[in-house]
C-alpha positions as CSV (number, residue, x, y, z in Angstrom):
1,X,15.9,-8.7,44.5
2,X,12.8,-9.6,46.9
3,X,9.6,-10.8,45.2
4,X,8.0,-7.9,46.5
5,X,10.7,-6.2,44.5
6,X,10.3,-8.0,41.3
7,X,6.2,-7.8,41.6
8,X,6.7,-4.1,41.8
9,X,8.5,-3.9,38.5
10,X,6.0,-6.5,37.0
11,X,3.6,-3.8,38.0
12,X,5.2,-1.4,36.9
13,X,5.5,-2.5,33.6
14,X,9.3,-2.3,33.6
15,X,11.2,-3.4,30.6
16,X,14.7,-5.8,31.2
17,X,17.5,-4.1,29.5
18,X,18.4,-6.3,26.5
19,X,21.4,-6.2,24.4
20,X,22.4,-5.2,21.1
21,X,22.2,-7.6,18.2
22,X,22.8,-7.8,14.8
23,X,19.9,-7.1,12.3
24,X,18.8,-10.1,10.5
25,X,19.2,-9.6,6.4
26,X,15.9,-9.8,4.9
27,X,14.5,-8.9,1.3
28,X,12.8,-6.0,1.4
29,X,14.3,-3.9,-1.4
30,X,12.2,-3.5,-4.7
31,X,12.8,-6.4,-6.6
32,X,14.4,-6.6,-10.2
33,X,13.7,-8.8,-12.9
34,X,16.6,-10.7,-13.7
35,X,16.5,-10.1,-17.9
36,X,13.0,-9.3,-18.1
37,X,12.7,-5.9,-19.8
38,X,9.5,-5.4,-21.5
39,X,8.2,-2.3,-23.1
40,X,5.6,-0.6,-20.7
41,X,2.9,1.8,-21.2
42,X,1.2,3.9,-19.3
43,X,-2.4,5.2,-19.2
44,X,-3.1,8.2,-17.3
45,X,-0.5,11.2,-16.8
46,X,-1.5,12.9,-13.7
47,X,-0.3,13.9,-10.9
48,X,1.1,10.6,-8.9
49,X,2.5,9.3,-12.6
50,X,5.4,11.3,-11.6
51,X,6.1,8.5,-9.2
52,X,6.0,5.7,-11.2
53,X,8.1,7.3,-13.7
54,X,10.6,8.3,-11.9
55,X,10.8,5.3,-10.3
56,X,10.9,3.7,-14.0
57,X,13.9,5.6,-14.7
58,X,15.9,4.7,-11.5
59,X,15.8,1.2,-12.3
60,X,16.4,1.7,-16.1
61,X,13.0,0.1,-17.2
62,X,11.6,1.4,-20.7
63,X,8.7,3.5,-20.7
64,X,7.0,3.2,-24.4
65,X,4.5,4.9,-24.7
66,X,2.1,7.2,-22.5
67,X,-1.6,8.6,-23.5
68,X,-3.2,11.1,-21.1
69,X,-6.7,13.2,-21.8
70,X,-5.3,16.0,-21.9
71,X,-2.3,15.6,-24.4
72,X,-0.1,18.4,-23.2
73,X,0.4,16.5,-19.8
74,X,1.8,13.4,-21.3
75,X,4.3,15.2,-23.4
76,X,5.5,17.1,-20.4
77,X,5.8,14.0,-18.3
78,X,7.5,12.5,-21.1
79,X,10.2,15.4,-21.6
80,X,10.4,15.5,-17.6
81,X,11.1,11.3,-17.7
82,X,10.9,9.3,-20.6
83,X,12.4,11.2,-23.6
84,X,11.9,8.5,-26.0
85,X,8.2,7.4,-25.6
86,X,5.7,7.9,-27.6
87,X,2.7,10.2,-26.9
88,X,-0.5,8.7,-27.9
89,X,-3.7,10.1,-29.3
90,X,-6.2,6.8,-27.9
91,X,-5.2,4.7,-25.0
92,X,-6.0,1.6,-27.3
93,X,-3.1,2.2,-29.5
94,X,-0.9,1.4,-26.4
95,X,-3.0,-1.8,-26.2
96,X,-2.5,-2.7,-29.6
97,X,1.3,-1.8,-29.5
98,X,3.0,-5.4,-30.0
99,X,6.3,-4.2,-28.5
100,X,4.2,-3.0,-25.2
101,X,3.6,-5.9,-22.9
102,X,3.1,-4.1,-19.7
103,X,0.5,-1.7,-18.7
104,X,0.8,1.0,-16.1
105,X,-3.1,2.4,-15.5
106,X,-3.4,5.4,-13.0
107,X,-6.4,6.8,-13.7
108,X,-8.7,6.6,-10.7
109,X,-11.4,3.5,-10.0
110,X,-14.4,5.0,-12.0
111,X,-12.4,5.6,-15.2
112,X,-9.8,2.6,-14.5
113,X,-11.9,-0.3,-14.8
114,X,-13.0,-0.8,-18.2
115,X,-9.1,-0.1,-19.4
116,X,-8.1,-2.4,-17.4
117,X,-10.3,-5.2,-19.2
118,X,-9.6,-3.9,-22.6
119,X,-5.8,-4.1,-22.0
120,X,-6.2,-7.8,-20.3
121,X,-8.5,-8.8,-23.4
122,X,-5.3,-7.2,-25.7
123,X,-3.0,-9.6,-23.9
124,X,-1.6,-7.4,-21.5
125,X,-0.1,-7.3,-18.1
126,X,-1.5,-4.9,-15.8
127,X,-0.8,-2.8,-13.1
128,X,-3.4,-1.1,-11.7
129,X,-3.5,2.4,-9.6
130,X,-4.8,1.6,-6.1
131,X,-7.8,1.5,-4.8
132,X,-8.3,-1.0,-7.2
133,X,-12.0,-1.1,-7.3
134,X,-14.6,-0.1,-5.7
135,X,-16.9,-3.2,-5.8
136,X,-14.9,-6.9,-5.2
137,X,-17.5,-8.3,-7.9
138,X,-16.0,-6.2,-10.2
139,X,-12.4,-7.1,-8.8
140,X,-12.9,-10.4,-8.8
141,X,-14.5,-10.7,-12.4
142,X,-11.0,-8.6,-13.9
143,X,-8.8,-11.4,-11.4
144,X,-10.9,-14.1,-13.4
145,X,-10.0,-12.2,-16.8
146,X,-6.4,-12.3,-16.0
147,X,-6.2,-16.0,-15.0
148,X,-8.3,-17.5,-18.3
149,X,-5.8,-15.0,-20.1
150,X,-2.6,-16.2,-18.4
151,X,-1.7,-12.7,-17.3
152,X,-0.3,-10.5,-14.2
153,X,-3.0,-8.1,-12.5
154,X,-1.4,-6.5,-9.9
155,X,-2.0,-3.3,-7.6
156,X,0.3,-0.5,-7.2
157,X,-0.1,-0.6,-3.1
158,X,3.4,1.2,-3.3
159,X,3.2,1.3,0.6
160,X,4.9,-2.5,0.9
161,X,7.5,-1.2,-0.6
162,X,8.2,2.1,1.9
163,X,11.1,0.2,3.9
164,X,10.0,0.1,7.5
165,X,6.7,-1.5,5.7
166,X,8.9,-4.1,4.0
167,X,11.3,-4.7,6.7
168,X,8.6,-5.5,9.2
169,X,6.8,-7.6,6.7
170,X,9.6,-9.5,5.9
171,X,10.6,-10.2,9.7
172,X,7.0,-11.3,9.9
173,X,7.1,-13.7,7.3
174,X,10.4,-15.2,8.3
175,X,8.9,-15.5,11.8
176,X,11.4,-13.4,13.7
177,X,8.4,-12.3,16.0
178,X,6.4,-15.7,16.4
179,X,2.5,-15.4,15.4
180,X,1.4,-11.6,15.2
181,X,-1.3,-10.8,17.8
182,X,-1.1,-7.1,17.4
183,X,-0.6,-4.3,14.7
184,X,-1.0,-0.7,15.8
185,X,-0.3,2.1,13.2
186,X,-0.8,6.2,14.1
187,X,-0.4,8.6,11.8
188,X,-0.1,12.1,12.3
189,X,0.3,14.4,9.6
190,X,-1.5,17.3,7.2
191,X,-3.5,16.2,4.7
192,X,-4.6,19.3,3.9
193,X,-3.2,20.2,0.9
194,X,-6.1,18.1,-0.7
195,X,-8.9,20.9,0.3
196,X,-10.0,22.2,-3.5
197,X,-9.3,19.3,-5.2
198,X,-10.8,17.0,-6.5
199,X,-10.1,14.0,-3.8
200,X,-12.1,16.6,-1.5
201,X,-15.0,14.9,-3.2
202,X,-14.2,11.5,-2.0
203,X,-16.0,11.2,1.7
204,X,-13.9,8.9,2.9
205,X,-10.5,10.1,1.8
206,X,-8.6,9.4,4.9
207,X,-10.1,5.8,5.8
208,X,-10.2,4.8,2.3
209,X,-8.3,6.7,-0.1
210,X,-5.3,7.3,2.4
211,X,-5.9,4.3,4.6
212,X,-5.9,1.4,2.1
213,X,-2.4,1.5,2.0
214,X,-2.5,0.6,5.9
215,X,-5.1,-2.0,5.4
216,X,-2.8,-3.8,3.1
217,X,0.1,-3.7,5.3
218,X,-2.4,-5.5,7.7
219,X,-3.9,-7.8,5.3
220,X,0.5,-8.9,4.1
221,X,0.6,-9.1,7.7
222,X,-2.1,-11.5,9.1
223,X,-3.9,-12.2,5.7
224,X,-7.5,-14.0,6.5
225,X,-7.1,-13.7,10.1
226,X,-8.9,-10.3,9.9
227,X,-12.7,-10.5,11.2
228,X,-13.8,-7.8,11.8
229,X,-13.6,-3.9,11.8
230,X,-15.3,-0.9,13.5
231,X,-14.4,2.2,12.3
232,X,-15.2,6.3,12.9
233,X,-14.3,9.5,10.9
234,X,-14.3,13.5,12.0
235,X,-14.0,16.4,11.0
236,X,-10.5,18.6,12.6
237,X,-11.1,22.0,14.3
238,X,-10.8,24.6,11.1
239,X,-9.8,22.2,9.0
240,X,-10.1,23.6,5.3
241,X,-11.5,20.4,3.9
242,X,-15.2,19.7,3.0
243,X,-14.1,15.9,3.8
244,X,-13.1,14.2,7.2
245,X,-9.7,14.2,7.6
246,X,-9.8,12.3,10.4
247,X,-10.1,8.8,11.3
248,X,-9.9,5.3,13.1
249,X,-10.3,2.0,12.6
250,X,-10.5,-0.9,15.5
251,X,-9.5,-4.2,13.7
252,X,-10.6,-7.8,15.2
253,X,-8.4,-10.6,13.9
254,X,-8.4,-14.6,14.9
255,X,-6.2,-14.4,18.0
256,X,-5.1,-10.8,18.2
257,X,-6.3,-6.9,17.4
258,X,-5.4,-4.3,15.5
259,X,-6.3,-0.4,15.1
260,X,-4.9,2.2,12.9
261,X,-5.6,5.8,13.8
262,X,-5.3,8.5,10.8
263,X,-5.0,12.1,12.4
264,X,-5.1,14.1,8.8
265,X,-4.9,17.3,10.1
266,X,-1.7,17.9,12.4
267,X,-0.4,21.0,10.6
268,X,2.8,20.8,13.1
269,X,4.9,17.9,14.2
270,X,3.9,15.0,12.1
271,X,4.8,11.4,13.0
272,X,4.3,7.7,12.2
273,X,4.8,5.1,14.3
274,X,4.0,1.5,13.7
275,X,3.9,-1.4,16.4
276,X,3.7,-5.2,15.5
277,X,3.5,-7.6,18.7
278,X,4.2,-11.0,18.6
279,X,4.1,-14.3,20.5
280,X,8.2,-14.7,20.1
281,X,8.7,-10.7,19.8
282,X,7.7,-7.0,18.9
283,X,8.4,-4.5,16.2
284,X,8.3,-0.9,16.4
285,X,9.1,1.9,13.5
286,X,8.9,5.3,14.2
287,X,10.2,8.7,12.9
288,X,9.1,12.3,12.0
289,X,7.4,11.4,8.7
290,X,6.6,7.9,6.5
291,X,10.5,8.6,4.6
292,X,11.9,9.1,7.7
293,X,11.8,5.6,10.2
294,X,13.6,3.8,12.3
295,X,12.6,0.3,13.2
296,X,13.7,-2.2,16.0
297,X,13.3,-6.0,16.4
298,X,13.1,-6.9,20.1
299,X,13.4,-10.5,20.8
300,X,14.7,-13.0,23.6
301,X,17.7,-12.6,22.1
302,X,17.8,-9.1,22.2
303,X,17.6,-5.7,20.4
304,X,18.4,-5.4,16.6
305,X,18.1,-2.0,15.0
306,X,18.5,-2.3,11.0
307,X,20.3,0.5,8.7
308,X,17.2,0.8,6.1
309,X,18.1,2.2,2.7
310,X,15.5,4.2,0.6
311,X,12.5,5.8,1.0
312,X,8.4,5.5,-0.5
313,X,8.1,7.9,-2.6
314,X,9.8,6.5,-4.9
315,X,11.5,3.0,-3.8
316,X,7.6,1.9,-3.0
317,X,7.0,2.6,-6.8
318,X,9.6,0.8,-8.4
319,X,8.8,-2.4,-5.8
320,X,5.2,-2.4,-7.3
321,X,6.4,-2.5,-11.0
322,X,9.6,-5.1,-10.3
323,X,7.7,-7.5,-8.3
324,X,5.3,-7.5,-11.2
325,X,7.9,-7.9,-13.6
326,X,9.4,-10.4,-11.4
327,X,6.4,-12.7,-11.2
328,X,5.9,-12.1,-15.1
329,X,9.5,-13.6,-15.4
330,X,9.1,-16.2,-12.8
331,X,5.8,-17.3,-14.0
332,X,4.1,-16.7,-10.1
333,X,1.6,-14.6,-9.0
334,X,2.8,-11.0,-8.1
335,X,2.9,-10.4,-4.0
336,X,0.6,-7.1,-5.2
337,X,-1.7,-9.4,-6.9
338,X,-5.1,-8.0,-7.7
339,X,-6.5,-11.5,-6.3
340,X,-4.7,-11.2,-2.8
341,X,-5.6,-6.9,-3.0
342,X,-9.2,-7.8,-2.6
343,X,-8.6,-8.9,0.9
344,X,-7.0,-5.4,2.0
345,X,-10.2,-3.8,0.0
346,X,-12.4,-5.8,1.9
347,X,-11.3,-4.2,4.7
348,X,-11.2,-0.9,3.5
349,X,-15.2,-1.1,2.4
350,X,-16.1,-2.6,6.0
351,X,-14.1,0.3,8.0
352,X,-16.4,2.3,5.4
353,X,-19.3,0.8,6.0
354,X,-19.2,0.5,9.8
355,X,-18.4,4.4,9.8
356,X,-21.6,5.0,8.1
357,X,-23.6,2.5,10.1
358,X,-21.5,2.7,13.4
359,X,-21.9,-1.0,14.0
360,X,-18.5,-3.5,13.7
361,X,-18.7,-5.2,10.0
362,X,-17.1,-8.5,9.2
363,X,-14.8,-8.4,6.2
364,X,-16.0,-9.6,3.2
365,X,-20.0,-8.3,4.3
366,X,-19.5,-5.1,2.2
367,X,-18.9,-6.1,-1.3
368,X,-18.6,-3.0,-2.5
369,X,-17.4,0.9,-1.5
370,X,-20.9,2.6,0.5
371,X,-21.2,6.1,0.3
């Protein structure tokens, strides 16, 4: 080949074909406590508690007790997946339950918070329903709580656990792709079936709600490398929603970018496709829907295409429980740790903030969620 030739292909952007290699083996299934089997209660019985439960009862975890407001939903979610817990009357009788060291709180931010203390005050662990707050003052004073307690806080950001999220994650961290200098996420899917209830009351469903799961993929990725964010919402073309259910999010990081585009009203033809670029390689996961992926390592070396087992909903469940359990065990601070989670929220409430302002906003500049 001529260098003419090989300056054409360089312009081109031609790829060189690379050959197949094996997948490295990281660990990105759920973890399990190795004897540690506490009794676990859970406040709040709504709808995503189907999740966790049933994620509960895959891994054969014991489910004590659950209290909900309206009593007839915990005994159904009891009957559907836990049998043999208790339904409670009062939430605090969970907290004063001596057999119950673990507690699962779903309820959402505004109703969340105040549990959450009461059960760390009790002596409990904690896992919290994400978002986990919605001002880091507030996050930070529970984190506090927890450490002068000698307790686990930890989020339920179930989204590490989806396996394309894990995988690449894990190939990160055991630096199969050098230093990350990009992350690109699009997600195209319907998001409609929200319109009537009441998350169509939340303004920023999509960038916040919805996106903080995406924000924390960035935040395991490149931690306190993230600078700065600008960020837009829309509303679709006959979308049924009061709320956007669109939105975008341009990330700035120390020695790289990122972006993450949410396209919540694709009523045809969803797909999700992640990209990670780095200086020794790339990662790419892509597939029809966020249970369906396939992932590829490129490197040097060559291609590897890992055989993934399990899905989200509801692998990314039981990873949010077992690594909590697991740091309980091991005496460490949970990967989903509430302290660490304040990063990925500080990003969430700067891509809210620079929506609303449509200026970029450093992270960490919006201590709590505007709107």
């Amino acid at each position: 080949m001529t260098s003419d030739a090989a300056d054409t292909d360089t312009y081109a952007l031609k790829s060189a074909a690379l050959p197949e290699i094996p997948a490295p083996d990281l660990p990105y299934r759920p973890p399990m406590p190795r004897s540690y089997r506490p009794g676990i209660g859970m406040i709040g019985t709504g709808g995503i508690s189907a999740s966790h439960l049933d994620a509960y009862r895959t891994a054969g975890w014991h489910v004590a007790a659950l209290w909900n407001r309206t009593r007839a939903k915990a005994e159904a979610k009891a009957a559907d997946y836990c049998p043999g817990a208790r339904v409670e009357d009062d939430w605090r009788a969970i907290l004063a339950d001596p057999g119950i060291d673990v507690v699962d709180i779903t309820l959402h931010p505004e109703h969340r918070t105040e549990i959450i203390r009461a059960a760390l005050t009790a002596g409990k662990h904690v896992l919290s329903q994400k978002p986990f707050v919605t001002d880091l003052g507030v996050g930070e004073d529970l984190v506090k709580l927890a450490d002068d307690k000698g307790l686990r806080l930890a989020v339920n950001q179930n989204g590490r656990w989806a396996p394309h999220m894990a995988w690449m994650r894990e190939a990160v961290r055991a630096g199969h792709v050098g230093e990350v200098i990009s992350a690109h996420t699009l997600v195209h899917w319907d998001h409609g079936w929200t319109a009537g209830t009441p998350f169509d009351a939340i303004e920023d469903l999509i960038l916040y709600d919805f996106g903080v799961h995406w924000f924390d993929f960035l935040n395991s990725l490149v931690g306190p490398r993230v600078e700065a964010v600008f960020a837009t919402s829309a509303r679709a073309r006959g979308q049924s929603n009061k709320v956007p259910l669109m939105a975008q999010a341009l990330v700035r990081i120390d020695g790289g970018q990122a972006s993450l585009v949410f396209d919540g009203a694709v009523s045809q033809g969803p797909r999700d496709t992640t990209f990670v670029g780095g200086t020794a390689g790339s990662l790419q996961s892509d597939g029809s829907d966020l249970g369906v992926q396939a992932v590829t390592l490129t490197t040097a070396a060559g291609i590897a295409r890992p055989a993934l087992e399990g899905t989200w909903f509801n692998d990314g469940f039981r990873g949010a429980m077992g690594e909590l359990l697991c740091a309980i065990e091991d005496g460490r601070e949970p990967v989903n740790g509430a302290r660490e989670n304040l990063r990925s929220l500080a990003l969430a409430f700067a891509a809210v903030e620079s929506r609303i302002t449509g200026r970029e906003v450093s992270v960490g500049a919006a201590r709590r969620l505007a709107g």
